[in-house]
C-alpha positions as CSV (number, residue, x, y, z in Angstrom):
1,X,126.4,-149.0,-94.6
2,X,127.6,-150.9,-91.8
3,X,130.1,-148.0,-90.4
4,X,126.4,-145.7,-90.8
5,X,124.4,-148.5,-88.7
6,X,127.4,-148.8,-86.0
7,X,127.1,-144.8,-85.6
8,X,123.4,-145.1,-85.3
9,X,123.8,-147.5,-82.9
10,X,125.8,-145.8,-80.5
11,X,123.9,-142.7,-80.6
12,X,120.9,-144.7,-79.6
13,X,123.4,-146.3,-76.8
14,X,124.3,-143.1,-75.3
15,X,120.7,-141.9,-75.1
16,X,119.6,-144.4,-73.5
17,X,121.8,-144.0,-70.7
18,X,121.6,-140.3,-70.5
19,X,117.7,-141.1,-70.3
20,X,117.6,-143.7,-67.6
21,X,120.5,-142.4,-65.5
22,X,122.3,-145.6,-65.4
23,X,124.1,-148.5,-67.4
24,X,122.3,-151.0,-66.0
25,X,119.1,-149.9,-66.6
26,X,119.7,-148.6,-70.3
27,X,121.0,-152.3,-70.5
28,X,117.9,-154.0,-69.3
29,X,115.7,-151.8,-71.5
30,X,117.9,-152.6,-75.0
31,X,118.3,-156.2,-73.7
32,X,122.1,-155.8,-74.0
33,X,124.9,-157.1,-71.2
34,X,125.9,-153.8,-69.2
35,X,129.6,-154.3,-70.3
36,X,128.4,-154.7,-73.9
37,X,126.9,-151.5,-73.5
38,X,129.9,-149.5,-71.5
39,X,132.1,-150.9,-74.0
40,X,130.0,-149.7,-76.9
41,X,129.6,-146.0,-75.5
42,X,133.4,-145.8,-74.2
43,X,133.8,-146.3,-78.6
44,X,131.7,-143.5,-78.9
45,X,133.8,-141.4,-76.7
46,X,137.3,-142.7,-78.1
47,X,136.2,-142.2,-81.7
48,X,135.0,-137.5,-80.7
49,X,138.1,-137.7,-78.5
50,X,135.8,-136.5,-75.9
51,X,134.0,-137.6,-72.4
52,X,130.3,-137.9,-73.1
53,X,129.1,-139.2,-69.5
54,X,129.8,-138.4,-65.8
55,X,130.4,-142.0,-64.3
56,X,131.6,-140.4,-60.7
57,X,128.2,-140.2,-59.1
58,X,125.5,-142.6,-58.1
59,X,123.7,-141.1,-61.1
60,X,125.2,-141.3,-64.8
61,X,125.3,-138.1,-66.3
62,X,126.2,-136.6,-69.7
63,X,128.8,-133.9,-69.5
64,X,128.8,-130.3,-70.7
65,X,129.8,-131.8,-74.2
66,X,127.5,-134.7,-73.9
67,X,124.6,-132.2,-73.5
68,X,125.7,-130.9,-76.5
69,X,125.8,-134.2,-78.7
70,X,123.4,-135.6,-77.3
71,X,120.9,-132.8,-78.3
72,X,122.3,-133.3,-82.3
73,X,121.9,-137.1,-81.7
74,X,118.2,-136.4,-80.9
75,X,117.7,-134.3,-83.8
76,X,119.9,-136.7,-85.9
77,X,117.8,-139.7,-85.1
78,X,114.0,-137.7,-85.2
79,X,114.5,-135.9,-89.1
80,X,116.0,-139.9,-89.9
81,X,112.6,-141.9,-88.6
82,X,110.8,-138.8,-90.3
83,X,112.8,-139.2,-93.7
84,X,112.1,-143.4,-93.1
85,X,108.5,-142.4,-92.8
86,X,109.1,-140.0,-96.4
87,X,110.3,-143.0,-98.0
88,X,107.6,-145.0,-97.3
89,X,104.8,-142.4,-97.6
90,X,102.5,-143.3,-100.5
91,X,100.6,-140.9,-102.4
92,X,98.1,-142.7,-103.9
93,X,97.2,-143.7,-100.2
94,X,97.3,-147.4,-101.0
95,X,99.2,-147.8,-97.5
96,X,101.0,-145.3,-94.2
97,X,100.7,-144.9,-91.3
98,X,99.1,-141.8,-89.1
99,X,100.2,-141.3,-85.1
100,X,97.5,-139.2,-83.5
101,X,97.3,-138.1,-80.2
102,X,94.2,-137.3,-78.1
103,X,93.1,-135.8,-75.4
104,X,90.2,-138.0,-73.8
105,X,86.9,-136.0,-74.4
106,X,87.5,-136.7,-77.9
107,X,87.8,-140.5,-77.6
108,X,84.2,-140.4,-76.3
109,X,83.3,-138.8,-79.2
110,X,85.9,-138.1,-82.2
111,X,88.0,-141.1,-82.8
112,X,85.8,-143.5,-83.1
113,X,83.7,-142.0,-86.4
114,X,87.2,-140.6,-87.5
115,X,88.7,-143.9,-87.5
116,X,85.7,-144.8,-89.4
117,X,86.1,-142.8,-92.2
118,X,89.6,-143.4,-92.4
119,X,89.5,-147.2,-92.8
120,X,86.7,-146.8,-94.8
121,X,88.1,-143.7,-97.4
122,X,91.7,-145.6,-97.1
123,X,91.9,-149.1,-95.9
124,X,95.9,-149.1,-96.0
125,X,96.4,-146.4,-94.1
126,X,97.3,-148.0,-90.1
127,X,96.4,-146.1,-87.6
128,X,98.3,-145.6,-84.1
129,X,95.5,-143.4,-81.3
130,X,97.2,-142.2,-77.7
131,X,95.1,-140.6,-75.7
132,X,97.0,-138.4,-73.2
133,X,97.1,-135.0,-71.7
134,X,97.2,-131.9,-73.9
135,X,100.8,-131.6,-72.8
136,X,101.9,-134.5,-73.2
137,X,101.0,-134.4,-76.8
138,X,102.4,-131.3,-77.7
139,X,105.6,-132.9,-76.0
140,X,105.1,-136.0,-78.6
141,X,104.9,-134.3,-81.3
142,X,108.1,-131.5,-80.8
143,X,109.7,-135.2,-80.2
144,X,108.4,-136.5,-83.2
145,X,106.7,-139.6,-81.6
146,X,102.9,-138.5,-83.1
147,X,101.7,-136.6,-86.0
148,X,99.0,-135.1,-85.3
149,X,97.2,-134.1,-82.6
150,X,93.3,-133.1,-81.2
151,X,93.2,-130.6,-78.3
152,X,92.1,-127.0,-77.3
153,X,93.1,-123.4,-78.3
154,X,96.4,-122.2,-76.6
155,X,98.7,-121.4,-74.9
156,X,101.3,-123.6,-77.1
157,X,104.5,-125.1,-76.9
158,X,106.7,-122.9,-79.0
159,X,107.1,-124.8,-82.5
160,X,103.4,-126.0,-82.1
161,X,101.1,-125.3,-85.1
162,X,97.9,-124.9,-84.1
163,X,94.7,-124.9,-86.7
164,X,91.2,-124.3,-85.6
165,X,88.9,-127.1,-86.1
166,X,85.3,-126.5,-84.2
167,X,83.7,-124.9,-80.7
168,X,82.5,-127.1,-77.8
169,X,80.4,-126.7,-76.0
170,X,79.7,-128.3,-72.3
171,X,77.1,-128.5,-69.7
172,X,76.2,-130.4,-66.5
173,X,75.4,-134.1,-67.0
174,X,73.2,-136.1,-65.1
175,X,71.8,-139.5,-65.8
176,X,68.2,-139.7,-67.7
177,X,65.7,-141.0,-64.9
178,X,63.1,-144.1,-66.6
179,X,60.2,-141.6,-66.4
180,X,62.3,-138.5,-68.7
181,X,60.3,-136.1,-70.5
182,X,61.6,-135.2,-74.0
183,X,61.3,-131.3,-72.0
184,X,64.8,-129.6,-71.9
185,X,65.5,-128.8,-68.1
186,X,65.9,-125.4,-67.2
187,X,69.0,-123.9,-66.8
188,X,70.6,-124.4,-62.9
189,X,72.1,-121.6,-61.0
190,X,75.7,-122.4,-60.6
191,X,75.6,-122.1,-56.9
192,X,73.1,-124.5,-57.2
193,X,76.2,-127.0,-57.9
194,X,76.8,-126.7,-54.1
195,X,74.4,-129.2,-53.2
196,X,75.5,-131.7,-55.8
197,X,78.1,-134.5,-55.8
198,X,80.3,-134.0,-58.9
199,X,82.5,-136.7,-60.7
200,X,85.1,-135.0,-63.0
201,X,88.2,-135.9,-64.8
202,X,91.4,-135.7,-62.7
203,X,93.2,-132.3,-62.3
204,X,96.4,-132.9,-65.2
205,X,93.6,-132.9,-67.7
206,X,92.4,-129.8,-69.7
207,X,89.0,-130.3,-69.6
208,X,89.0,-130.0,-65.4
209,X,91.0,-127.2,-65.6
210,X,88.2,-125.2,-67.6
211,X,86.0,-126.7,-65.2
212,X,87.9,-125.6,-62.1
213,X,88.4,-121.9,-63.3
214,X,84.8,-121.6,-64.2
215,X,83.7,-122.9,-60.8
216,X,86.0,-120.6,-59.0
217,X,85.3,-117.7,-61.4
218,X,82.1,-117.9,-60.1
219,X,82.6,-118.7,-56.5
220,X,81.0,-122.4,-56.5
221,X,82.1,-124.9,-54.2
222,X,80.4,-128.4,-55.3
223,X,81.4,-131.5,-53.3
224,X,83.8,-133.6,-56.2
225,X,83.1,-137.2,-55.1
226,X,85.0,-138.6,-58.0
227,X,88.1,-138.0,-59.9
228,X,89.0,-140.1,-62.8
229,X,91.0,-140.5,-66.1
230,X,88.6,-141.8,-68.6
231,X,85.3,-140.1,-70.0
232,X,84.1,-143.7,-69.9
233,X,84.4,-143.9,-66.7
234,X,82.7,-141.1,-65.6
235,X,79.5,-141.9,-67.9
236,X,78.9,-145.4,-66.2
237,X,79.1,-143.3,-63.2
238,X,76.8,-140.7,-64.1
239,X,74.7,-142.5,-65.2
240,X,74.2,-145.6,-62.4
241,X,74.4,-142.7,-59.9
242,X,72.4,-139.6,-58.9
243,X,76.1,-138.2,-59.5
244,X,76.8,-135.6,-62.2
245,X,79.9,-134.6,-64.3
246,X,80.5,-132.2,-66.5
247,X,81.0,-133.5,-70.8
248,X,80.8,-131.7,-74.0
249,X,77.5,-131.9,-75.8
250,X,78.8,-133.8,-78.5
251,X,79.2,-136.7,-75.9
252,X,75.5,-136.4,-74.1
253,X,73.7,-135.7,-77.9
254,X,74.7,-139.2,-78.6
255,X,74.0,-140.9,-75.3
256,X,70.1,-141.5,-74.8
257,X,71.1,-142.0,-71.1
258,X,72.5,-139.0,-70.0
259,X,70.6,-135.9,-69.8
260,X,72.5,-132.3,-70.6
261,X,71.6,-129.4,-68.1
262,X,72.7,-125.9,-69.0
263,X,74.4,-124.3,-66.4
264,X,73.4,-120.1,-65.7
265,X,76.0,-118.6,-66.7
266,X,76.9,-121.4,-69.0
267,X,80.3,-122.5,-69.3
268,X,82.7,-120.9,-71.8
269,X,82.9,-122.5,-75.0
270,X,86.5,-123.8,-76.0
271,X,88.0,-123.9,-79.6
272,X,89.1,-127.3,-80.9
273,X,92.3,-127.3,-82.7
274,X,94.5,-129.7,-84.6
275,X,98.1,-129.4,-83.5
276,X,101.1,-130.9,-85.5
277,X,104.7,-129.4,-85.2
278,X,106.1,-126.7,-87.1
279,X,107.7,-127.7,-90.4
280,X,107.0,-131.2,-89.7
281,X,106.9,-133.7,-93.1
282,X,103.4,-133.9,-93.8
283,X,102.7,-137.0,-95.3
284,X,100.2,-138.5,-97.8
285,X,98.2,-140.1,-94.8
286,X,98.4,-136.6,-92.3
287,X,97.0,-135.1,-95.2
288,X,94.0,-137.5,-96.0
289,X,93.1,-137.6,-92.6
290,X,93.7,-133.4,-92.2
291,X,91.0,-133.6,-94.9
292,X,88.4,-135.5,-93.2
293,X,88.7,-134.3,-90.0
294,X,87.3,-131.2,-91.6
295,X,84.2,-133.4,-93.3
296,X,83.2,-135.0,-90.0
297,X,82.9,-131.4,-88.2
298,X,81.1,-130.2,-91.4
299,X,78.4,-133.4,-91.7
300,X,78.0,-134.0,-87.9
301,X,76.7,-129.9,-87.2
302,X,79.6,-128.9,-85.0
303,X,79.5,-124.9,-84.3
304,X,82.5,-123.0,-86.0
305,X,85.4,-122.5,-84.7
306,X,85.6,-118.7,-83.0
């Protein structure tokens, strides 16, 4: 056991090194002495028989055969968290852990109720939310660092599993003005957007992407006076402003003040999908929560997937 933990050890060692291009700062990030640190990976490198790291340039490198180990060592260390994570897995629910990524539409919206019902159906079960770009989580989970993931339809990383969950749909937002009718406003031209100051996610985000090639599909060029990274951010915006943005329905139903205007020709529905990696463990908890993802589109109305 102790010869097992040493290997382990150095494997994690020479990662780190290959990661942050240096000894020095792999040290400071595994709060180890540098020469503790050379010493342990020049161990590594006596015990193959083999050179695992350029040291000649300003930048550490791994070699041509420390390319090769290290890309085992990855593997190695991933399938043992995920057999740690086996071990531990619980079918009866009474406790696990679920890592899901999101991208941030659905934190407006999705995580919240789903968390919800997952504390509530399964009190043990912890749960760990990132909210990131779509790839970025693809990345996490071919790395194994999440679970499960909520994002749109394609294209994929290969070894990405996608399963369709729901459509959403999206419209202009504006903020609901004291005197509101309960009338729904009549759909605006899109060239109409021209005169209007837009406030819209930030351009590595999916959701301004579909935006972007809908607006330049149909040759509209609205003035985009903000960019940010949180939905949150752009509803307090919208809606203390005479600035609109562009959110999924789901989002505006439940948010007495914003108002949804369609747009003519609307905007292109997207499909919904829940990613995990291909033949990923799927434990007790990925299961359970698999489960009522699919409850919480069916109770709360949302279209079909297409």
């Amino acid at each position: 056991m102790v010869l097992m933990a040493l290997e382990l050890r150095h494997l994690r060692y020479l990662l780190a090194v290959a990661e942050h291009g240096s000894f020095t700062r792999a040290a400071e990030d595994l709060h180890l002495s540098q020469p503790t640190l050379s010493q342990q990976v020049k161990q590594l490198e006596r015990a193959l028989g083999v050179q695992l790291l350029d040291r000649s340039g300003r930048t550490v490198r791994l070699t041509d055969a420390g390319e090769v180990y290290a890309g085992h060592a990855r593997r190695a260390l991933r399938d043992l968290a995920a057999a740690e994570r086996a071990v531990h897995d619980v079918l009866d629910l009474s406790r696990g852990h679920l890592r899901l990524g999101v991208t941030p539409t659905f934190t407006a919206y999705l995580v919240g109720p789903l968390a919800a019902a997952l504390h509530t159906r399964h009190p043990g079960i912890g749960l760990t939310v990132r909210e990131a770009t779509q790839d970025r989580i693809e990345t996490a989970l071919l790395a194994d660092e999440l679970d499960l993931g909520i994002a749109f339809a394609g294209p994929h990383l290969p070894g990405t599993e996608a399963t369709a969950l729901f459509t959403e749909t999206l419209s202009l937002v504006t903020g609901t003005p004291p005197d509101a009718t309960t009338t729904a406003p009549e759909p605006l031209p899109v060239h109409a957007l021209e005169d209007r100051q837009l406030a819209l996610l930030s351009g590595d985000f999916a959701t301004r992407g579909h935006i972007d090639a809908y607006l330049a599909r149909h040759g509209a060029a609205p003035r985009i006076a903000v960019e940010a990274n949180s939905v949150q951010a752009l509803t307090e915006i919208v809606r203390r402003t005479s600035v609109a943005t562009v959110l999924p329905d789901a989002i505006t139903d439940d948010h007495p003040a914003l108002t949804p205007v369609p747009l003519d020709p609307p905007l292109p529905v997207r499909t919904v999908v829940l990613l995990r990696r291909e033949g990923a463990y799927h434990s007790a908890a990925s299961r359970a929560f698999t489960r009522l993802v699919r409850e919480l589109v069916r109770e709360r109305g949302y279209a079909p997937a297409t």
